[in-house]
N, C-alpha and C positions, 0 to 999 in steps of 0.2 A: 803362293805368292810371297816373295821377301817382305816382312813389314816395311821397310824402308820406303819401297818402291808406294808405297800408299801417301808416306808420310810430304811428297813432293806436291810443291802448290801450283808450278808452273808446266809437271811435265808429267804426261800417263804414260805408265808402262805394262802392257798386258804382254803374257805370254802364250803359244800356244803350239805343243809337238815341238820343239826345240828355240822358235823363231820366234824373238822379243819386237814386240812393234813401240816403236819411241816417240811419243806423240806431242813435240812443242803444245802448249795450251792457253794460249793468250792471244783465243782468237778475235778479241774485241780490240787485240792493237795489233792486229795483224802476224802475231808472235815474235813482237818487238823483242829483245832480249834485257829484260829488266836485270837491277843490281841481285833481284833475288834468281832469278832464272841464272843468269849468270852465276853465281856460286853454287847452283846443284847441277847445272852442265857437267863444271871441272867434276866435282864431287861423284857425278851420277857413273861415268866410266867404268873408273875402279873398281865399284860393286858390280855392274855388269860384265867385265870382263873376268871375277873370279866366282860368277853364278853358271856352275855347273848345267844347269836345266836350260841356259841359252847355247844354243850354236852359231846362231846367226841374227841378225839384227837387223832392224828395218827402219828408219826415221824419216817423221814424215811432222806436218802439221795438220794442226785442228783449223775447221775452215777453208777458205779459199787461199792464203796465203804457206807457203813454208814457214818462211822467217825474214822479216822485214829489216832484221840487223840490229843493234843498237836502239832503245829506247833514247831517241831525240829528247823527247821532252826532259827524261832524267838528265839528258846529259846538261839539258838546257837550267835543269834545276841542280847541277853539280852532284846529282847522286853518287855516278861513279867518282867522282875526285874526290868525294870525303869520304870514299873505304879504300885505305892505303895500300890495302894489300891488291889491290884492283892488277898491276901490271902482271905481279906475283900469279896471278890468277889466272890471268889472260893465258899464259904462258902454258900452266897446268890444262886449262881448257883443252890446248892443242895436244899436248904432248902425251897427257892421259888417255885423249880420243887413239892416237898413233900405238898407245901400249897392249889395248885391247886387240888380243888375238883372234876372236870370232872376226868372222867377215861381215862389214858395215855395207848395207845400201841404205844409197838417200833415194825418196820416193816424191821427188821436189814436184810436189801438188799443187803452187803456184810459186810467187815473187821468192826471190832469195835474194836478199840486196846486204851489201856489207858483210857480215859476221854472218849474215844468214848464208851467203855463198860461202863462204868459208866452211861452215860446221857440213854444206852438203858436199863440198868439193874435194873436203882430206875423209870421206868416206871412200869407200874400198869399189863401188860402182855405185852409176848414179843414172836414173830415172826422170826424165823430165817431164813435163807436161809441154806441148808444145808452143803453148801460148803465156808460160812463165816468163818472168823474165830474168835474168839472171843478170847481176854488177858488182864491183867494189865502188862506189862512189863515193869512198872516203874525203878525196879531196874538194868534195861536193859542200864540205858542212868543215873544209878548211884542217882537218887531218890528214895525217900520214897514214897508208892501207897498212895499219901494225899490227893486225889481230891475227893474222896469217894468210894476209891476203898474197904479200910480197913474196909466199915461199910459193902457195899452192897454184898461181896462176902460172908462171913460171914453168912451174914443172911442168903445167896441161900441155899448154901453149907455145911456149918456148921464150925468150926475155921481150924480143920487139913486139910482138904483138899483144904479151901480158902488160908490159911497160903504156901504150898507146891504151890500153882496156883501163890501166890504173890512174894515171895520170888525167886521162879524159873522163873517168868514171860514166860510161856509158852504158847502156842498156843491150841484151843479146839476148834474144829468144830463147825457148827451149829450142828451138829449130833449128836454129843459128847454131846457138851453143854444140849440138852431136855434130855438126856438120865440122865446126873446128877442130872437134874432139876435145871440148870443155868439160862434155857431159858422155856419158856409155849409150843412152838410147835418148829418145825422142818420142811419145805416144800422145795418142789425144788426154785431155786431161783423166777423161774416167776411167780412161787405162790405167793411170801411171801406179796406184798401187796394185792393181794386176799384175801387172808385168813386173814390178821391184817382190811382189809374194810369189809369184811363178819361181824367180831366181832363187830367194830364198829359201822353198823346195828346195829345191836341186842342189841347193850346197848344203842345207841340214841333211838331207838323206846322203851326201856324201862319206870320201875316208877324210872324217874330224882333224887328226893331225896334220896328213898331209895338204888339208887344205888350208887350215893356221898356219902352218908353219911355210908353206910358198908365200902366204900372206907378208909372215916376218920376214922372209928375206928380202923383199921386192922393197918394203917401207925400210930397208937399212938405209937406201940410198934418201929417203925421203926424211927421215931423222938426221941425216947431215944435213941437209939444207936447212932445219927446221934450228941447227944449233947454229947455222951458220949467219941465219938471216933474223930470225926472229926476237932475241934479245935486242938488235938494235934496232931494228922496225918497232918495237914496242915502244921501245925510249925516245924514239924520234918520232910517233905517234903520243907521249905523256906531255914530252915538248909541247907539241904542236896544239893539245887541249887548252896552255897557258897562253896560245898568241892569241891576238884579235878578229884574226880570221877568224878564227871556229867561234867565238863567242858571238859575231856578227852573223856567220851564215845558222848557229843552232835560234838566235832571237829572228831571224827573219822566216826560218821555217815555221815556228810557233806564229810569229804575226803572217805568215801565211805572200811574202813577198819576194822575190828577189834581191840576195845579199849583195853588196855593195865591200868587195874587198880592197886591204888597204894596201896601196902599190909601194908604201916608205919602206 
């Protein structure tokens, strides 16, 4: 095992016969994605994409949830706005995930809400459980969907129905989700890492290149979007941390009430 891989607070990585399982681990906040989680995301790719001994990859969370998005309370305490390099970051986040040529499944074990859908959705297939629930509710907590909500739902979906999903940040089952073709499958919950390591087989015991490299041609079309949409979704998502809105809707989730946004 790479020391590195040890050296992570937020995330476990085992390996085994080719297939690295990626295990968000912050199951006491639902694998909210903290300022520190957040910077060994971007970071964690890179090493996995040039570690020979993976062929395939499996991301999944610890506990009942995948990933709840966004640590609220940080946001609520400014964590992410006093580490400047935060947008810089977000950015790498996505596009480090996209660089990696092994083939990605998400093994979404429960909730995947914001950035948590995101990190499951620019995976290469995706496993549901079918009582998850899957959203970008960005504009729920008075942001803009900028983490790569605006590229990936898109592509799923097509613009009107991602647009109505973004804009109303609603909730879609794992059930919901395959039936729109959000997600690849749909299993009971204590399937879903079954079914995401069944697949896993079958493409480590495959031919390595040619199934990278269909991989990289398929994501060319999906790196244009990501150049096309994502720098300003971000920016119009950094915007949107300095309005009133969000600072209203993150202190009303903390006090636990319905935000009160301002119409001026």
């Amino acid at each position: 095992m790479d020391s590195y891989y040890n050296t992570l607070q937020t995330i476990l990585v085992s390996k085994d016969n080719g297939v690295a399982t990626v295990t968000l681990n912050r199951p006491e906040a639902r694998n909210a994605v903290s300022p520190v989680m957040h910077t060994e995301l971007t970071q964690l790719w890179p090493r996995v994409g040039a570690d020979p001994e993976i062929d395939v990859v499996v991301v999944t969370g610890a506990g009942k949830a995948f990933c709840a998005g966004g640590d609220v309370k940080a946001l609520d305490a400014g964590a992410f706005k006093r580490r400047g390099s935060v947008t810089t970051e977000a950015r790498l986040l996505i596009t480090n995930m996209l660089d990696v040529e092994q083939p990605i499944i998400a093994a979404i074990n429960g909730d995947a809400i914001g950035l948590g859908a995101t990190i499951a959705l620019f995976c290469d297939i995706t496993v549901a459980a079918e009582t998850a629930r899957i959203a970008d509710p960005h504009v729920r907590v008075g942001l803009v969907a900028g983490d790569g909500g605006a590229v990936i739902w898109p592509h799923l979906l097509g613009p009107n129905r991602a647009k109505e999903f973004l804009m109303r940040g609603n909730m879609l089952s794992g059930t919901e989700a395959a039936r729109l073709g959000l997600v690849n499958y749909a299993v009971p919950t204590g399937d879903v890492l079954k079914k995401a390591n069944e697949l896993a087989r079958e493409l480590a015991d495959g031919p390595r290149w040619a199934i990278r490299w269909t991989k990289v041609s398929v994501n060319k079309t999906l790196k244009e979007s990501v150049n096309l949409v994502l720098d300003s979704s971000l920016a119009f998502e950094e915007i949107s941390m300095n309005l009133p809105d969000h600072q209203e809707a993150t202190r009303a989730f903390v006090e636990k009430r319905k935000p009160v946004f301002n119409k001026a």
